[in-house]
C-alpha positions as CSV (number, residue, x, y, z in Angstrom):
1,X,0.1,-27.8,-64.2
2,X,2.9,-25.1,-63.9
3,X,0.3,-22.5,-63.6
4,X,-1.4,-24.9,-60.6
5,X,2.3,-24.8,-59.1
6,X,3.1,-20.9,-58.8
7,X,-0.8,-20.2,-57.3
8,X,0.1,-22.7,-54.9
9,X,3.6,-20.7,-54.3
10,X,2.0,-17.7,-54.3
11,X,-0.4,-18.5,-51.8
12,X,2.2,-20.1,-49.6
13,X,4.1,-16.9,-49.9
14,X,1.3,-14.6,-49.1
15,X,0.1,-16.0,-46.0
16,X,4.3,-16.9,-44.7
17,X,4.6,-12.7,-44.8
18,X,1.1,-12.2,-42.9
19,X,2.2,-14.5,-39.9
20,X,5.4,-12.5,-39.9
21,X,4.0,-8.9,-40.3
22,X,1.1,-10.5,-37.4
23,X,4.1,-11.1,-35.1
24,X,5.8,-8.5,-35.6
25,X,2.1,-6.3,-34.9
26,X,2.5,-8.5,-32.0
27,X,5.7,-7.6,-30.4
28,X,5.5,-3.7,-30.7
29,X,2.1,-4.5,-29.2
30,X,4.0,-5.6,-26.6
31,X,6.6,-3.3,-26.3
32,X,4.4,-0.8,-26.2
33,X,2.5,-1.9,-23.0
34,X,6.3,-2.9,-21.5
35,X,6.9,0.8,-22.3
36,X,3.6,2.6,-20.4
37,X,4.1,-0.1,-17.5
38,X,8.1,1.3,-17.1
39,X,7.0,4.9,-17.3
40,X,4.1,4.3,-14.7
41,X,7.2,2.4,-12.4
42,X,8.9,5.4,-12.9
43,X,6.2,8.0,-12.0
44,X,5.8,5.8,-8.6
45,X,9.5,5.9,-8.1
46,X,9.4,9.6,-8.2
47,X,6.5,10.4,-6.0
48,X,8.1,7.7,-3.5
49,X,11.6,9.6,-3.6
50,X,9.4,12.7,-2.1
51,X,7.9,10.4,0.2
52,X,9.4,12.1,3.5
53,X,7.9,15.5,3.3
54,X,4.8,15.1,0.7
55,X,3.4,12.1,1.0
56,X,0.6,11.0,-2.1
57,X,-2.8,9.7,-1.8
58,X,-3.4,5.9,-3.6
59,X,-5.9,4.2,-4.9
60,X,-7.7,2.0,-2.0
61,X,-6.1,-0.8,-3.8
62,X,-2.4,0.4,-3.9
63,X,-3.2,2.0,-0.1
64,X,-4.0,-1.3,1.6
65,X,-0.4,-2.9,-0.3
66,X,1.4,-0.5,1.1
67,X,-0.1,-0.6,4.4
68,X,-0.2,-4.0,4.7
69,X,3.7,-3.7,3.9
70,X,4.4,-1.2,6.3
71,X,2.5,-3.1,9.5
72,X,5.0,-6.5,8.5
73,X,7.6,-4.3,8.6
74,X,6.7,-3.1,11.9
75,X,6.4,-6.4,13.4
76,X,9.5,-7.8,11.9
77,X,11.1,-4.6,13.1
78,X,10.0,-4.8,16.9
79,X,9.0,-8.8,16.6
80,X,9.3,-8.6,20.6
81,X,6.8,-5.9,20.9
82,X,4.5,-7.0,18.3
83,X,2.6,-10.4,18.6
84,X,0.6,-10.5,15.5
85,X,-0.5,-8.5,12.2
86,X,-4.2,-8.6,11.0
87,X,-6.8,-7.2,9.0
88,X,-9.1,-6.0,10.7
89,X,-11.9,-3.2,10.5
90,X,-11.2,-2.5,7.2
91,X,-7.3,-2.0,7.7
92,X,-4.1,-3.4,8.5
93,X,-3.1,-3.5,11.9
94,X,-0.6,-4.5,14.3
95,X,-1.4,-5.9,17.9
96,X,1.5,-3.9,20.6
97,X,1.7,-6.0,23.6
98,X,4.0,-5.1,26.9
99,X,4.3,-9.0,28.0
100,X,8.0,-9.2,28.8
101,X,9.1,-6.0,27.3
102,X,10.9,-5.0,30.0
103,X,9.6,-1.2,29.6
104,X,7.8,0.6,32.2
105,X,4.2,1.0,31.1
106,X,0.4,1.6,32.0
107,X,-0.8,-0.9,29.7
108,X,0.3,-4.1,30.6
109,X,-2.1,-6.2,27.9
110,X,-1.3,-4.0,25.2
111,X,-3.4,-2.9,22.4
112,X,-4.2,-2.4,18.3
113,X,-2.5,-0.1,16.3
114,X,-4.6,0.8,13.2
115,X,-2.4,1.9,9.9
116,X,-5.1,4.7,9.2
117,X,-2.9,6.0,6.1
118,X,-0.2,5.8,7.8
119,X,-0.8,7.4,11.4
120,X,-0.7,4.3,13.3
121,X,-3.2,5.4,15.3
122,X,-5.5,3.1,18.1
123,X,-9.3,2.1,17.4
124,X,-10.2,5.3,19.9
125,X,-8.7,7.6,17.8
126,X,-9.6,6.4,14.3
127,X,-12.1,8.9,13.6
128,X,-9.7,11.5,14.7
129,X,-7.1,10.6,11.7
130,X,-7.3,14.3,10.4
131,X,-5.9,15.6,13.2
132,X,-2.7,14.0,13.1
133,X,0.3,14.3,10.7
134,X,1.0,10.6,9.1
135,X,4.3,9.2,10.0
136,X,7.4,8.6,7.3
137,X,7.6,5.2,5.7
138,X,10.1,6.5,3.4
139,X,12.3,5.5,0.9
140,X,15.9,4.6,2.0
141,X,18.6,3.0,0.1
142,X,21.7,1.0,0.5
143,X,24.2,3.5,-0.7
144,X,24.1,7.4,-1.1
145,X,21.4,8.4,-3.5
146,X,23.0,9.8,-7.0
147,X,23.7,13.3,-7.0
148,X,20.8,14.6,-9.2
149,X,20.5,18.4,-10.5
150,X,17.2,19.6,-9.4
151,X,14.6,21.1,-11.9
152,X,13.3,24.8,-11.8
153,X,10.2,23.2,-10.4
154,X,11.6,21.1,-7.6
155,X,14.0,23.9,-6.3
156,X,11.0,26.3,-6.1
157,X,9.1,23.6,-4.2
158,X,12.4,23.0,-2.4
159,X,13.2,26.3,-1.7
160,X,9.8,26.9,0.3
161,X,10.2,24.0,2.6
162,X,11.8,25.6,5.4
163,X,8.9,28.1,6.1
164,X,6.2,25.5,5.2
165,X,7.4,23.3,8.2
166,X,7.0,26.9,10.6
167,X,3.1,27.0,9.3
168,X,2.0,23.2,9.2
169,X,1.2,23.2,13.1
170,X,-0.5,19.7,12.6
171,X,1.2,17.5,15.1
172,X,2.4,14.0,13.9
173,X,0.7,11.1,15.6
174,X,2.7,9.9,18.3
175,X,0.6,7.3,19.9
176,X,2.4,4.2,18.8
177,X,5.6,5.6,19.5
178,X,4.7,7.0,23.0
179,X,3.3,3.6,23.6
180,X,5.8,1.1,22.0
181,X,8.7,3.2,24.1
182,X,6.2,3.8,26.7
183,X,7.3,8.0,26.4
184,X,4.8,9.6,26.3
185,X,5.7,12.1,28.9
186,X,9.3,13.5,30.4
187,X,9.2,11.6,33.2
188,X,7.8,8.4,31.6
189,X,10.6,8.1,29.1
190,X,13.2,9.1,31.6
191,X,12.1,5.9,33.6
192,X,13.3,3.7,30.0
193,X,16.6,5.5,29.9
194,X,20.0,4.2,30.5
195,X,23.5,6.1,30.9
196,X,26.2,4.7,28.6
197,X,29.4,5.8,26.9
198,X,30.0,6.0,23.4
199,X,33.0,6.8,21.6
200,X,34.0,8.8,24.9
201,X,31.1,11.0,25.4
202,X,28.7,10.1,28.1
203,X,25.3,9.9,26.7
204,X,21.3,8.7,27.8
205,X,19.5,6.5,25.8
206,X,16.6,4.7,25.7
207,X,17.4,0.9,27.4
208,X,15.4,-0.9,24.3
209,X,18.5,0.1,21.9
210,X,21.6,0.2,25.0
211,X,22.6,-3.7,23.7
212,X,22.6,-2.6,19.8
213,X,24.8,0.5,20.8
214,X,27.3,-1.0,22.7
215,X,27.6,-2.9,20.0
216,X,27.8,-0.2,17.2
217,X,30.7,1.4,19.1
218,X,32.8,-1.8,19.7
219,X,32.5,-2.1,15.3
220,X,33.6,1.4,15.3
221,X,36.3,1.5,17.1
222,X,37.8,-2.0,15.4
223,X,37.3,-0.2,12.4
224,X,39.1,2.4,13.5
225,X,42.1,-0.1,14.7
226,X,42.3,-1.0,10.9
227,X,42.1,2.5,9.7
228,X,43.6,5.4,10.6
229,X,41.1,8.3,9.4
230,X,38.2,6.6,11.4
231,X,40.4,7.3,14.6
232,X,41.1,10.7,13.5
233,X,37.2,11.1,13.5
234,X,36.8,9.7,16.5
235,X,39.0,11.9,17.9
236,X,37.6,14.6,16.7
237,X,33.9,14.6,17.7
238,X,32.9,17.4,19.8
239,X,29.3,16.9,20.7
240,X,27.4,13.7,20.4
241,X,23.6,14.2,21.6
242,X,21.0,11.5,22.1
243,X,18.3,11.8,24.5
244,X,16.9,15.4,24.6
245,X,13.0,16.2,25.7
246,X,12.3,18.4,22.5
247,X,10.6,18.4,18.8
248,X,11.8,18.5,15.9
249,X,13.5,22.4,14.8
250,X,10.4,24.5,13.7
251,X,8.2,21.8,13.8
252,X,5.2,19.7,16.0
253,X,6.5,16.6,16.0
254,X,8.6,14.9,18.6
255,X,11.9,14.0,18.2
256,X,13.4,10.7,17.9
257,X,15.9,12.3,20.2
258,X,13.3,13.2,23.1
259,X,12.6,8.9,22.8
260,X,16.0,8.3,23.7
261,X,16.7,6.7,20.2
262,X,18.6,9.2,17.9
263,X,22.3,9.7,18.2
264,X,24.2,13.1,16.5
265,X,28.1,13.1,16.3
266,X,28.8,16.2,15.4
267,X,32.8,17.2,14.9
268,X,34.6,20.2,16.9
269,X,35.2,22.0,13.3
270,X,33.4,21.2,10.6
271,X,35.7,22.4,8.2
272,X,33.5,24.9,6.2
273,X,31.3,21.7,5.6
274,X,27.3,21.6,5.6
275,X,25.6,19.3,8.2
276,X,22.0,20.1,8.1
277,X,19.9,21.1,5.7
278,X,17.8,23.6,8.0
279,X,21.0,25.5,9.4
280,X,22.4,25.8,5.6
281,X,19.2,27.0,4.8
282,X,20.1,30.4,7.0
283,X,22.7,31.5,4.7
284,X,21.8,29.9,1.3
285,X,18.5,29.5,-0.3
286,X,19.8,26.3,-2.6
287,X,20.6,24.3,0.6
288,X,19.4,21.7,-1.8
289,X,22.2,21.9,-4.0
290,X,25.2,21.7,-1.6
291,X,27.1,19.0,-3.4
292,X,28.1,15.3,-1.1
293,X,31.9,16.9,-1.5
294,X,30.7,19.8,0.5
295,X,28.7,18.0,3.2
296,X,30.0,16.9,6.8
297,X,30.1,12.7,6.3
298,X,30.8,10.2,8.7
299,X,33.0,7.4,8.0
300,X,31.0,5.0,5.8
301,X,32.1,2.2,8.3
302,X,30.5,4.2,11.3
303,X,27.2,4.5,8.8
304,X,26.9,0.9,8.0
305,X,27.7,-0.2,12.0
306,X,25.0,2.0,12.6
307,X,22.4,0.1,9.9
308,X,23.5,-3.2,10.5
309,X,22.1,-2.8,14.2
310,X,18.3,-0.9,12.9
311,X,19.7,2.7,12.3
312,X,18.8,4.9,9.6
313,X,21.7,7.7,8.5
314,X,20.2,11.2,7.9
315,X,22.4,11.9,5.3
316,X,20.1,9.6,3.1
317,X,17.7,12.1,3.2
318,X,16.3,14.8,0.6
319,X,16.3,17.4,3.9
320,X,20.1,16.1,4.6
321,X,20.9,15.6,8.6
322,X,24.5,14.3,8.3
323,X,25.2,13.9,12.0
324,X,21.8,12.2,12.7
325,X,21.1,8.4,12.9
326,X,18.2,7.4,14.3
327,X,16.3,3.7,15.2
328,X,14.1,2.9,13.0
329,X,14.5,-0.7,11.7
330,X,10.6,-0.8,10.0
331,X,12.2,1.8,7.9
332,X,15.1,-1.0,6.5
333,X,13.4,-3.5,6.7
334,X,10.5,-1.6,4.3
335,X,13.4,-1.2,2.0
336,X,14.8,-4.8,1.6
337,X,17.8,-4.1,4.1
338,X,18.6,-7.8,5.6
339,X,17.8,-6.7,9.0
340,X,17.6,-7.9,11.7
């Protein structure tokens, strides 16, 4: 009988440490595909940060996410310009319409704006996608991104950026920008723009932002009421530039400035401090390395008056513009920003 009794343990005993060694299989199983899924995460974050200047190629699946993202974006970005969001001819797309916009145009009805990997481009020019520079749907955070150090790999890639900008002479699409601002020419956009002051200076911009403006500066300066170094800033702004008919330095595409819609405040001494990345570029070949402490800022409450109304600071970016904000409230709302 006691013999009976210690098989019977033994079995008992034998299969309680399978179950547990199975489990235990179980969970580095687990662990294991946690891990690869975090390391793919990461590998997207990566390729995302780089976003603004090379943008990556997805699978059709991944593709038609992110478009699909960036078109509700859009319309929750410009919901008076943009009646609906559909899929439609085998991509996302967003309907532009003029009714009651309130901005001169040709196109009264209005028309479809196809995502076509990101060009934005209408059904006529679909086929023409190749031709055209996508637009940035880009990464953009809340606060300043960390400082990182950059790896021998990146600041050789970094390095060449400047002169690859002279030789890509493909033109980023503009046709859902000339159309939504209805600017496609010099004298069209001129007919959208409205004289204003702001912080003192006298300045143009396009009327579709003048309200949001206005009200930027009035959080400014009551900012600057509470706080003596914003008023000192203020004070000392030399040149602040918004509409100007041009392109982007050494580059084809047009200017968020030459839509009335960008806004540079630029101090009368910069104090020895970097401002943008293309001018530091002139004297130092690791622009890309200029430290926040030694770059031009703006008082945070000026950035996040700016963001609060559908701005985007340019001293978020990798190619670092720290006197440029520009509209572009897709771009926040892309990134989770509560706007509007």
């Amino acid at each position: 009988m006691a013999k009976k009794i210690a098989t019977v343990l033994l079995i008992i005993t034998f299969l309680i440490i399978y179950a547990c060694e199975s489990r235990k299989a179980a969970v580095v199983y687990n662990t294991d595909i946690l891990n690869q899924r975090n390391e793919i995460s990461e590998t997207e974050d990566e390729n995302n940060e780089e976003e603004i200047e090379t943008p990556q190629s997805a699978p059709a699946a991944v593709e038609a996410t992110r478009a699909e993202l960036v078109m509700r974006a859009i319309k929750k970005g410009y919901p008076d310009r943009i009646a609906k969001v559909e899929f439609r001819d085998d991509d996302w797309a967003v309907f532009l319409t003029n009714a009651g916009a309130d901005i001169a145009s040709s196109d009264p009805a209005g028309k479809w704006y196809y995502y076509a990997n990101g060009r934005l481009l209408p059904e006529e020019k679909k086929e023409e996608a190749a031709n055209f520079r996508a637009l940035q749907f880009y990464n953009y955070t809340a606060e300043l991104p960390p400082w990182v150090e950059r790896s021998p790999e990146e600041r050789e890639r970094m390095g060449s950026w400047a002169g690859s900008r002279r030789q890509n002479t493909t033109a980023r699409s503009a046709f859902f920008l000339d159309d939504l601002f209805a600017a496609a020419t010099r004298a069209e956009v001129e007919r959208n723009l409205v004289r204003i002051t702001f912080l003192g200076a006298n300045i143009r911009v396009h009327k579709y932002i003048q309200e949001k403006v206005v009200i930027i500066e009035a959080q400014i300066r009551s900012a600057a009421n509470a706080d003596r170094e914003i008023q000192t800033w203020i004070t000392s702004l030399g040149t602040t530039e918004s509409w100007n008919w041009r392109n982007i330095a050494d580059s084809e595409a047009k200017s968020y400035h030459a839509y009335g819609l960008a806004i540079d405040l630029l101090p009368r001494n910069l104090g020895g401090k970097q401002t943008y990345w293309l001018w530091t570029s002139q004297h130092r070949d690791d622009w890309y390395n200029v430290p926040y402490s030694q770059r031009y800022h703006p008082p945070q409450a000026a950035i996040t008056a700016f963001e609060n109304h559908g701005f985007i600071w340019g001293g978020k970016w990798p190619l670092f513009d720290t006197m440029h904000f520009e509209y572009r409230p897709e771009v926040l709302v892309l990134n989770g920003f509560d706007y509007p």
